[in-house]
C-alpha positions as CSV (number, residue, x, y, z in Angstrom):
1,X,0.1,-76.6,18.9
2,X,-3.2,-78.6,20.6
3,X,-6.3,-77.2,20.5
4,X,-9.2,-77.2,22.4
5,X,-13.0,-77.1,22.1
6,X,-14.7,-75.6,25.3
7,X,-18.6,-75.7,25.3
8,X,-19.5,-72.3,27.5
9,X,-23.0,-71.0,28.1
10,X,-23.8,-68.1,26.9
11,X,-23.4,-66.1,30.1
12,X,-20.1,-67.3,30.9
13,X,-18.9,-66.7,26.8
14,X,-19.6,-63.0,27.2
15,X,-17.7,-62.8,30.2
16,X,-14.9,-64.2,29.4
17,X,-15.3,-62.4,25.7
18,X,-15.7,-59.0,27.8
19,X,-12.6,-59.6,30.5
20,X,-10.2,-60.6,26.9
21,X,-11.4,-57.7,25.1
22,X,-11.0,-55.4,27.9
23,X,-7.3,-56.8,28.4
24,X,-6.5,-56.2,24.5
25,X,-5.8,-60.1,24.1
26,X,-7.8,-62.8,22.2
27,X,-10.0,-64.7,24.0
28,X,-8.2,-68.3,23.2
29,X,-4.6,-66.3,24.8
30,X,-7.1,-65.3,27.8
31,X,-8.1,-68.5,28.2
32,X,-5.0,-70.0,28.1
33,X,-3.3,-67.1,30.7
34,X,-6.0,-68.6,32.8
35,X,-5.6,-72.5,32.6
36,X,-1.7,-71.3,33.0
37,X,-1.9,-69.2,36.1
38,X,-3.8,-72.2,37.7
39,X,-1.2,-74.6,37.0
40,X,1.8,-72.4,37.9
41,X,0.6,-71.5,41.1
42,X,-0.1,-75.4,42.4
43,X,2.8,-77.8,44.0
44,X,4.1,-80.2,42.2
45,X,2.9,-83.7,42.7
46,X,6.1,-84.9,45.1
47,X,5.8,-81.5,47.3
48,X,4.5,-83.6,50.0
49,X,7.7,-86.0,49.7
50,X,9.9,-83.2,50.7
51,X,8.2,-83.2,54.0
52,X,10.9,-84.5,56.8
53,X,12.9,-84.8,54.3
54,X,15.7,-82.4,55.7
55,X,19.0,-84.4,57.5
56,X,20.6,-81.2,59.5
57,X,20.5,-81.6,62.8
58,X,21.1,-78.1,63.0
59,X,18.2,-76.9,60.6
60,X,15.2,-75.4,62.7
61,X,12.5,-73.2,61.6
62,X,12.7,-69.8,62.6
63,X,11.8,-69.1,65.6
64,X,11.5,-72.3,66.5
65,X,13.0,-74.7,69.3
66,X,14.4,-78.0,69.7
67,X,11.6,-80.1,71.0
68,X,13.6,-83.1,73.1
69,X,10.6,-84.2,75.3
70,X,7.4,-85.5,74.1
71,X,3.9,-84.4,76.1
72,X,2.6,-86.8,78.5
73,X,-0.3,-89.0,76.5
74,X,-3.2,-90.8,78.4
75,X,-3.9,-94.4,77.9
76,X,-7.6,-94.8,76.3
């Protein structure tokens, strides 16, 4: 298993120390609950790939409807 060295000021120490005691838990399985949560709750790295990236003609959003027109658009 890797470990980690993480330079905290005092302030910040005894909160964390406070919210892992207070959840019965060490503070290096706090810590790590934490850096965890972050990561599981962020897209991957190719989310934005899937955009479009849907072939059914027949898929719409709900609720929405089939745009065929574009709007108008001025010359500048």
């Amino acid at each position: 298993m890797a470990q980690l060295s993480l330079y905290l000021d005092n302030n910040t120490y005894d909160k964390v120390e406070f919210a892992a005691d207070s959840g019965g838990v060490s503070i290096s399985k706090y810590v790590t609950s934490i850096i965890k949560e972050h990561f599981d709750s962020q897209w991957t790295p190719d989310y934005p790939g899937l955009f479009g990236s849907v072939t059914d003609d027949t898929f719409f959003p709900c609720g929405a409807e089939k745009i065929t027109e574009d709007t108008a658009r001025e010359s500048i």
